[in-house]
PAPATOR-665646 format. One line per 5 residues: number of its first residue (from 0); their letters; for each residue z, y, x of C-alpha. Coordinates in nm, 3 decimals, always signed. Layout:
REM residues N
NUM) a) Z Y X ~ ...
END
This chain:
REM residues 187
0) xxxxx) +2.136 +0.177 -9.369 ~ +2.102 +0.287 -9.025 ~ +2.136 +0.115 -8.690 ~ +2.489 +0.085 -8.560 ~ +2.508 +0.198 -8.239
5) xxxxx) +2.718 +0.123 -7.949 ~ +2.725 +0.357 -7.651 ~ +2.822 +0.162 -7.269 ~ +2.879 +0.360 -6.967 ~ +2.690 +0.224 -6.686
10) xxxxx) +2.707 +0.288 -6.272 ~ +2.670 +0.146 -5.954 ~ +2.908 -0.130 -5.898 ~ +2.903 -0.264 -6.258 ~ +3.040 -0.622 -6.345
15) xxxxx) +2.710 -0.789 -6.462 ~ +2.875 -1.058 -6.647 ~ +3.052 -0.839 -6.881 ~ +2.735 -0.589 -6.875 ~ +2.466 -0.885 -6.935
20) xxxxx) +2.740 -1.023 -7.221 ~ +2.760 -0.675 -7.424 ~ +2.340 -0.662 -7.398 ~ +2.316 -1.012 -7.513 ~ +2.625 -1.023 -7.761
25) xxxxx) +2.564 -0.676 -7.961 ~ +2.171 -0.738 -7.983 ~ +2.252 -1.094 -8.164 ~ +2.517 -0.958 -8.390 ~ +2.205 -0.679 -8.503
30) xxxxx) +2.397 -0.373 -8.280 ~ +2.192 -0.170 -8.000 ~ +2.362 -0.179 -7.706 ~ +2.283 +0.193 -7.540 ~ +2.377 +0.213 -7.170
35) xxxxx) +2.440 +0.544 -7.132 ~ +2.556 +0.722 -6.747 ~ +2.511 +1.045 -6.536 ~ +2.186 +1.120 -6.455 ~ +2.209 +1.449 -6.261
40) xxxxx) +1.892 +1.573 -6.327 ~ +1.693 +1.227 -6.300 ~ +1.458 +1.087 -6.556 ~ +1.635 +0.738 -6.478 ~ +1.881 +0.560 -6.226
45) xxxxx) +1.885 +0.204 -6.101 ~ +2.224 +0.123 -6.067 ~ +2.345 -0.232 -5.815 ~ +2.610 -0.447 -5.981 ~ +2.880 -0.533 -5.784
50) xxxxx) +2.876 -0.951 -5.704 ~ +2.519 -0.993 -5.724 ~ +2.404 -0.674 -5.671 ~ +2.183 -0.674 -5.955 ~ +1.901 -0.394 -6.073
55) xxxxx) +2.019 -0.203 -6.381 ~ +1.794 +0.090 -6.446 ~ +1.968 +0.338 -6.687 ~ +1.722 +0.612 -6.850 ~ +1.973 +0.763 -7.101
60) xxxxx) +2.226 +1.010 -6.990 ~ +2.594 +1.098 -7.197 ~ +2.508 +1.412 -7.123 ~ +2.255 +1.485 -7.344 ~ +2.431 +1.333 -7.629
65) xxxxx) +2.457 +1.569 -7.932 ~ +2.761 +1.645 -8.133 ~ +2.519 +1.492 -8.407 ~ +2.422 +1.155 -8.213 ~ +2.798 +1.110 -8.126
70) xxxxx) +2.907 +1.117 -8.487 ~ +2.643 +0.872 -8.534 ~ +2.762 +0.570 -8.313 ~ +2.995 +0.311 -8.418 ~ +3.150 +0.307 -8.057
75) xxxxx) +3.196 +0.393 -7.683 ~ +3.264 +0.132 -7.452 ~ +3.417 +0.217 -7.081 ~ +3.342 -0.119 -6.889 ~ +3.557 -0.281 -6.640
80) xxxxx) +3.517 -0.269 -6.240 ~ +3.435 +0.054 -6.086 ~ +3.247 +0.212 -6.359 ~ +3.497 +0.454 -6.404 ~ +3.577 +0.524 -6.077
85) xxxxx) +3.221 +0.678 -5.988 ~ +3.221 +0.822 -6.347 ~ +3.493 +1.011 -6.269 ~ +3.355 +1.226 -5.989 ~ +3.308 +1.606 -6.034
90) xxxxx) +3.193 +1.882 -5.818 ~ +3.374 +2.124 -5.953 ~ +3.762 +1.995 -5.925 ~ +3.867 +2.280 -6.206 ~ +3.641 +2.119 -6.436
95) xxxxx) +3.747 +1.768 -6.630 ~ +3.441 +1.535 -6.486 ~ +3.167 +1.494 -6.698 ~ +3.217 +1.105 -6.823 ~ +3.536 +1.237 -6.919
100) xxxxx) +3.468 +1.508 -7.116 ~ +3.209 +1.263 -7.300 ~ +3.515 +1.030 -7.336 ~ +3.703 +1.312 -7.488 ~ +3.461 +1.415 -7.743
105) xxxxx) +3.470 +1.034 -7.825 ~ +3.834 +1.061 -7.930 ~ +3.782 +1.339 -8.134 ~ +3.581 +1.142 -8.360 ~ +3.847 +0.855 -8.527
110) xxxxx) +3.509 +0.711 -8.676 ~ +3.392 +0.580 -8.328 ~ +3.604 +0.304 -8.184 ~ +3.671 +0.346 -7.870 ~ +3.674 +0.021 -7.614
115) xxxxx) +3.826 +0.063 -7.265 ~ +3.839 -0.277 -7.048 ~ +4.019 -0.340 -6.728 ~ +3.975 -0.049 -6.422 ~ +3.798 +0.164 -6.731
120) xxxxx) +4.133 +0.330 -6.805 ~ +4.041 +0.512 -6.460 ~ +3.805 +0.760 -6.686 ~ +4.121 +0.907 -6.878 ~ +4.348 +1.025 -6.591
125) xxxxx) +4.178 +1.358 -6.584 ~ +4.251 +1.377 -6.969 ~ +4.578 +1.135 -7.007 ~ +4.648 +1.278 -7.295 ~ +4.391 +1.075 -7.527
130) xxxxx) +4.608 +0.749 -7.438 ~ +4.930 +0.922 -7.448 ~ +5.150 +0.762 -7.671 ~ +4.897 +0.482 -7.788 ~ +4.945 +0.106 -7.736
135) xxxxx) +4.678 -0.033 -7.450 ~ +4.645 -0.318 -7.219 ~ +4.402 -0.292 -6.896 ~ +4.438 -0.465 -6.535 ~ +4.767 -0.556 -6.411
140) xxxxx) +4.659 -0.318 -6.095 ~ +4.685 -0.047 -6.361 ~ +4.977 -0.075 -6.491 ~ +5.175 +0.187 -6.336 ~ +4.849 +0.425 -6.419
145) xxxxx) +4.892 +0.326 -6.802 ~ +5.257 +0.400 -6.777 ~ +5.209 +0.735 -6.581 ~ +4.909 +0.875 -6.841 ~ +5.230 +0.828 -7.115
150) xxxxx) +5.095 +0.508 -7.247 ~ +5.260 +0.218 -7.413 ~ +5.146 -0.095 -7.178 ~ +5.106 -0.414 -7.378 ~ +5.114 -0.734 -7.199
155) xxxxx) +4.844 -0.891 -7.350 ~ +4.431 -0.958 -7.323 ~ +4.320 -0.756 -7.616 ~ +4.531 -0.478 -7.787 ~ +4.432 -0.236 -8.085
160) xxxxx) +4.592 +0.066 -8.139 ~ +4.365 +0.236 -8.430 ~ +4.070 +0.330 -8.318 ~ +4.124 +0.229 -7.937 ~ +4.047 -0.102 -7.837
165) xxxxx) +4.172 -0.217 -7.497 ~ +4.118 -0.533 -7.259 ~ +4.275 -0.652 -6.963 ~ +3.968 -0.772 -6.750 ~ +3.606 -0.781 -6.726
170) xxxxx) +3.664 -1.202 -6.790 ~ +3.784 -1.042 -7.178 ~ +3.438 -0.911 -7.219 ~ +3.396 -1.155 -7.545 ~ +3.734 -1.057 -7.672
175) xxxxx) +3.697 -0.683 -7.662 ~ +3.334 -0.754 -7.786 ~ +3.416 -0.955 -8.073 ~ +3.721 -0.664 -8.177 ~ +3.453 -0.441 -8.217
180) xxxxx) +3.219 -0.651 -8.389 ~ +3.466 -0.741 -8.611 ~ +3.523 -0.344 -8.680 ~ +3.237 -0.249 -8.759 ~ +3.158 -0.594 -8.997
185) xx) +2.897 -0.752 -8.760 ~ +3.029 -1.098 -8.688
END
């Protein structure tokens, strides 16, 4: 049996609590934790975190990810904080940004559970379709967003709506965590 896999999107302004929990939590329950970001071009990134301004270098870009490798992970999680927010940047402003398209691919796989924590909901508005319709909680901030991309806003820490797997705050790190874990029969 192969590795399960779970994909993390990483950038500047990361919350290292949740971050350092999903590298320590996944590696203990026997899952690799891939950090996965925008490299534009780069062999490797160092990305700051946002209280302590922690180092996290990054050497694996989504956008090299094959239709292949993508079948093959057990998940993609879209961290809390500003993650998203810098994810979502594009050039090209007729173009869906990059981290988004990679989300979309994502839910065109129901195999690979998708987790989406806090600000992370940021990454769909250029595609609010994939969370139209489904049952999600994220930050109380986002709200209005959830309700505007057609969602159904539930007010509680950890909802799961199929294959989607939402938390309210980078503090629910362990809960969204554990949902997947228990998913994909690691804990």
């Amino acid at each position: 049996m192969s590795e399960k896999t779970v994909a993390i999107l990483i950038e500047s302004d990361y919350y290292e609590h949740e971050i350092w929990y999903y590298h320590s939590r996944f590696a203990e329950s026997g899952v690799k934790a891939r950090f996965v970001s925008r490299l534009w071009g780069q062999e490797r990134i160092t990305f700051s975190g946002h209280e302590y301004k922690a180092p996290f270098e990054c050497r694996d870009s989504f956008e090299s990810i094959t239709d292949q490798e993508l079948d093959g992970l057990a998940a993609v999680i879209v961290p809390s904080g500003m993650v998203s927010d810098r994810l979502r940047y594009t050039e090209d402003l007729s173009k869906i940004p990059p981290a988004s398209t990679f989300l979309q691919r994502a839910f065109q796989r129901p195999q690979v559970i998708k987790g989406i924590i806090c600000h992370g909901l940021w990454l769909t508005a250029p595609v609010p379709g994939l969370v139209k319709g489904r049952r999600l909680t994220c930050h109380t901030n986002l709200h209005g967003d959830a309700l505007a991309y057609g969602a159904e806003f539930v007010d509680q820490d950890v909802v799961e709506d199929g294959d989607l797997i939402t938390a309210r705050t980078g503090n629910h790190a362990h809960l969204l965590a554990r949902a997947i874990l228990k998913r994909l029969d690691a804990i």
